[in-house]
C-alpha positions in Angstrom: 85.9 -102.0 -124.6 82.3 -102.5 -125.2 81.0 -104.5 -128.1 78.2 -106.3 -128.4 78.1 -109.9 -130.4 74.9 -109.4 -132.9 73.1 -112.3 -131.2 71.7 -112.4 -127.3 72.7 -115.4 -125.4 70.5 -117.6 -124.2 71.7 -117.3 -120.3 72.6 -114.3 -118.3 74.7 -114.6 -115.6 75.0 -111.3 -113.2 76.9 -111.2 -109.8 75.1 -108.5 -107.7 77.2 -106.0 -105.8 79.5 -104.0 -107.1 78.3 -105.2 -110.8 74.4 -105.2 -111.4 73.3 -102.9 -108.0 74.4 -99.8 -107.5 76.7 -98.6 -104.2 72.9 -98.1 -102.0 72.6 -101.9 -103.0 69.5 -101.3 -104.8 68.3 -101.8 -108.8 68.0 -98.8 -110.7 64.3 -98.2 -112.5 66.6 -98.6 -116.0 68.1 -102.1 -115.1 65.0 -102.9 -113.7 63.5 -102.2 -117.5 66.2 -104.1 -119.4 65.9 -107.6 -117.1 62.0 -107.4 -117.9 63.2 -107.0 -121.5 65.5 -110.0 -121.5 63.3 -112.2 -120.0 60.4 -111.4 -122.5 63.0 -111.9 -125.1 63.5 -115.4 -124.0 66.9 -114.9 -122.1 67.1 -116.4 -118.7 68.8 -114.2 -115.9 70.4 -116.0 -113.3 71.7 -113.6 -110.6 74.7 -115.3 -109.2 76.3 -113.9 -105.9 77.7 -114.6 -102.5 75.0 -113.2 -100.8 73.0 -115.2 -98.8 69.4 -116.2 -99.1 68.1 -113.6 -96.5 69.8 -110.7 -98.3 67.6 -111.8 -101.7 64.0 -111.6 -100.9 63.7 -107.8 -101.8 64.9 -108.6 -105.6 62.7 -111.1 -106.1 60.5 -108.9 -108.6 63.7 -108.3 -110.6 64.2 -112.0 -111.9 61.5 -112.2 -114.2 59.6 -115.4 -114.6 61.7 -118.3 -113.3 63.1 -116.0 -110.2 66.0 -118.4 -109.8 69.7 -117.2 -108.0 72.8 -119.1 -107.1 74.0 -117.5 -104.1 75.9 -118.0 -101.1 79.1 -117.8 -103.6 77.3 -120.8 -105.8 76.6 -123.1 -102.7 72.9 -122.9 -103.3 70.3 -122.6 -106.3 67.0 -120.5 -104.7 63.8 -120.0 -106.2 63.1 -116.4 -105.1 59.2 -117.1 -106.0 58.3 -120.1 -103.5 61.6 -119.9 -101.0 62.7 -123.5 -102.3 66.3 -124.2 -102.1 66.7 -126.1 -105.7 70.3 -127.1 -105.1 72.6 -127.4 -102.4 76.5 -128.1 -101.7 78.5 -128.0 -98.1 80.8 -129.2 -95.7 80.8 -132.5 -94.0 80.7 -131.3 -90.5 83.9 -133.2 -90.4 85.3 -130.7 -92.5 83.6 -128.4 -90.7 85.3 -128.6 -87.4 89.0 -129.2 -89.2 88.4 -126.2 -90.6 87.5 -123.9 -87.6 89.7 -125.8 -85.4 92.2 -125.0 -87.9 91.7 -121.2 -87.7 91.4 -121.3 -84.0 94.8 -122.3 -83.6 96.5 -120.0 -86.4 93.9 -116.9 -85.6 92.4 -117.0 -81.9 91.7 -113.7 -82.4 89.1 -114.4 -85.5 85.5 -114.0 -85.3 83.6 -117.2 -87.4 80.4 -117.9 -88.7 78.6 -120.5 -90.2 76.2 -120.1 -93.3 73.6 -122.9 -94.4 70.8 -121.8 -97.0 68.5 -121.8 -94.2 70.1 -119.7 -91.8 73.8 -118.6 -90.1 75.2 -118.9 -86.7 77.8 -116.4 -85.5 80.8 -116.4 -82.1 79.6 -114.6 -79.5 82.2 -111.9 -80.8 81.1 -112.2 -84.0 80.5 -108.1 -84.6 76.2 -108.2 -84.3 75.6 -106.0 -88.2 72.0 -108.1 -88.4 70.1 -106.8 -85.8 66.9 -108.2 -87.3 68.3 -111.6 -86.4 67.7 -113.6 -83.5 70.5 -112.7 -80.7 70.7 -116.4 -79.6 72.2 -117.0 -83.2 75.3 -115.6 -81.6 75.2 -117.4 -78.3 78.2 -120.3 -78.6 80.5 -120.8 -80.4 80.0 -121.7 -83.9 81.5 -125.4 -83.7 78.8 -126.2 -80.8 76.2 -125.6 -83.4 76.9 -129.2 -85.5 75.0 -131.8 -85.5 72.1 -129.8 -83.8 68.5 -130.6 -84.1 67.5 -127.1 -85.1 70.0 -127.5 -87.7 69.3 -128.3 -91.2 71.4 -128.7 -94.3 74.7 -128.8 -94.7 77.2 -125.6 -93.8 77.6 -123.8 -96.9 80.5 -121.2 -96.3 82.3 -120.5 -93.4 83.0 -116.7 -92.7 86.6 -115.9 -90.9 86.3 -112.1 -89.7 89.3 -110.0 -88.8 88.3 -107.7 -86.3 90.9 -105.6 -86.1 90.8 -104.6 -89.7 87.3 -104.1 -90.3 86.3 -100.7 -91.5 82.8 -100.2 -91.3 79.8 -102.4 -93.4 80.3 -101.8 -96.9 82.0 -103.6 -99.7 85.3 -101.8 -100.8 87.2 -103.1 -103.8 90.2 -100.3 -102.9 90.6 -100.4 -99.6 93.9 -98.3 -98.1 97.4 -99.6 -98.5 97.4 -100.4 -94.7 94.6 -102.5 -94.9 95.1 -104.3 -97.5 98.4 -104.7 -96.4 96.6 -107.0 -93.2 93.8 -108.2 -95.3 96.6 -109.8 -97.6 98.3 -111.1 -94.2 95.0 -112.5 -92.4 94.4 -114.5 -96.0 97.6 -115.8 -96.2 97.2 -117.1 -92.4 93.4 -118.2 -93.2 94.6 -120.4 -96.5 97.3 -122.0 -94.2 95.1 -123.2 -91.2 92.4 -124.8 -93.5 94.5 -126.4 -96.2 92.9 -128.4 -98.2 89.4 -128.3 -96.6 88.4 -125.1 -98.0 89.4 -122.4 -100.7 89.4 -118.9 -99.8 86.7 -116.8 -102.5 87.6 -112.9 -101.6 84.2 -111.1 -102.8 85.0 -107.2 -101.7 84.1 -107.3 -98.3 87.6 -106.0 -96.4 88.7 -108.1 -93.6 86.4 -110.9 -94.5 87.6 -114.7 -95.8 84.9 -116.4 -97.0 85.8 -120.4 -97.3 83.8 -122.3 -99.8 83.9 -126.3 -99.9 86.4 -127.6 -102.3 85.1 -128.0 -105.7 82.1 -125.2 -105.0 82.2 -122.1 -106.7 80.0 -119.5 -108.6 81.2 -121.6 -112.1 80.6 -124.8 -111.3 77.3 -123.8 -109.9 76.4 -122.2 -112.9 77.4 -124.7 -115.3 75.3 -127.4 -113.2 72.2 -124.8 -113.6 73.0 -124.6 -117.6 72.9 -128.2 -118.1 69.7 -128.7 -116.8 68.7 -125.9 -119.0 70.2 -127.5 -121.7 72.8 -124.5 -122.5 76.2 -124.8 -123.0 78.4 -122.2 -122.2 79.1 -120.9 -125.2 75.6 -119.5 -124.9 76.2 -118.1 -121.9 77.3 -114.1 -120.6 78.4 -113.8 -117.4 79.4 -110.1 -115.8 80.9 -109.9 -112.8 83.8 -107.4 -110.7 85.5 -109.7 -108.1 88.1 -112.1 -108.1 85.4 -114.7 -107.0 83.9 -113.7 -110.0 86.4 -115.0 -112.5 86.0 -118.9 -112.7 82.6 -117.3 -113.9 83.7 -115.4 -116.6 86.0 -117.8 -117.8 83.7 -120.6 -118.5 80.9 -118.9 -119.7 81.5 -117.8 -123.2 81.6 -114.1 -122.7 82.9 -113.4 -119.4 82.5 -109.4 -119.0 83.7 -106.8 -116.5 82.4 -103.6 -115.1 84.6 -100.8 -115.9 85.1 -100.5 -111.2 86.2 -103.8 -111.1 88.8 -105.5 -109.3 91.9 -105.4 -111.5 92.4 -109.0 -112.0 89.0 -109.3 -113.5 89.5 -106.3 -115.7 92.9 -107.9 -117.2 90.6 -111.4 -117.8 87.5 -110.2 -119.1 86.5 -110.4 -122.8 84.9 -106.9 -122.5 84.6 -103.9 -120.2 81.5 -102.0 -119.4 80.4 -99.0 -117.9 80.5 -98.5 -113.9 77.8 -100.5 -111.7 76.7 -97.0 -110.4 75.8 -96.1 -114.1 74.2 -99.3 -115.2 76.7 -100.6 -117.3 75.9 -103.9 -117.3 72.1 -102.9 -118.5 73.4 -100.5 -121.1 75.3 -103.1 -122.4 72.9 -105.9 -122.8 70.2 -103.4 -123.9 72.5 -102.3 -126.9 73.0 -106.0 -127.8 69.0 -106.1 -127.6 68.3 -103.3 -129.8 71.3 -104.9 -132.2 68.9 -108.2 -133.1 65.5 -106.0 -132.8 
């Protein structure tokens, strides 16, 4: 299903992989196109995603004007343009250590790591996939890295890798029944260790539980960023794939799907659009541009 309402929104909402990029992560010239139409239309694009801030910097021409993202799974608001970090949510580092001490016990076998909008720290047998990264980022354990002086902010999300299920980097949204099979198992065993001190947000990447502070989520960040703009959801489209993606797409008041998304998403959505690898989330919003031209 594809229609288009015969009014633009005044806020778009995008998750990144596996909705807005393409499978080589990048922007196609087209998409590129409609998101420079949209923002001299007067619609804002907000790219919301659970990347980090040092996975961003290379999209920072394809936000038009006010080059704003939530990111780290809606832990953080970043201005792509200056660097600044506009908003911020995290752990205590109370919560912090209940929660890895949590997964130590339950999962000794589990690799950790720590995001903050300024940076990450890894285990020591935390798989090394950055190499542009400083190795000492790896050297203890992530716990010993509280309360540090070359530590700022608070932690963000807290990564739980299962090495012995980890197919190499990529983001799969149909991963083989044997994996998924252990994924669904490692989960289960992650959501019992930290309890109430985290939720588990599951964006595509197999083998990988990412644990967002209670409360913090890609909605409620973007609801926060549309009150200061003075939008209320009903003005608001949000297109996403994942099933970290739907508290998104149901409080904004069009939440759509890309026709490869997860199949939870797809039963939710209010619409379904073509693939990510053939733009469909810019065909769709430049038909509803051409609509009220």
């Amino acid at each position: 299903m594809d229609v288009s309402p015969a009014r633009l929104p005044r806020v778009v909402a995008t998750d990144l992989d596996g909705t807005l990029l393409r499978s080589d992560g990048k922007v196609s010239d087209r998409t590129r196109q409609v998101l420079a139409d949209l923002d001299a239309a007067g619609v804002e694009v907000v790219f919301v995603t659970a990347r980090p801030p040092r996975w961003l910097t290379h999209l920072a021409d394809t936000v038009g004007g006010h080059g704003r993202v939530i990111c780290i799974g809606g832990a953080c608001v970043l201005d792509l343009a200056s660097g600044e970090t506009l908003d911020t949510c995290g752990f205590g580092d109370d919560a912090v250590r209940a929660v890895v001490s949590g997964i130590r016990a339950a999962l000794p076998h589990a690799a950790l790591a720590v995001e903050r909008p300024d940076g990450v720290a890894f285990d020591p047998h935390y798989p090394k996939r950055e190499p542009a990264l400083d190795p000492e980022l790896w050297a203890v354990p992530v716990e010993d890295t509280l309360g540090t002086a070359a530590v700022r902010g608070p932690v963000s999300k807290i990564l739980a890798l299962d090495p012995a299920h980890v197919p190499p980097p990529g983001v799969f949204v149909d991963p083989p029944e044997e994996i998924r099979l252990a994924q669904e198992s490692f989960f289960t065993a992650v959501r019992g260790a930290v309890g109430e001190h985290a939720h588990l947000a599951y964006s595509g990447a197999v083998g990988l539980a990412e644990l967002m502070p209670p409360g913090v989520d890609k909605a409620a960040a973007l609801a926060r960023w549309c009150a200061r703009l003075g939008v209320d959801a009903a003005d608001v489209w949000a297109f996403g794939d994942m099933p970290n993606d739907l508290p998104m797409l149901t409080w904004a008041g069009r939440g759509i799907a890309v026709a490869n998304a997860h199949a939870e998403v797809l039963a939710c959505a209010d619409a379904v659009v073509g693939h990510h690898d053939e733009d469909g989330v810019a065909e769709h919003l430049a038909t509803a541009l051409a609509a009220v031209r």
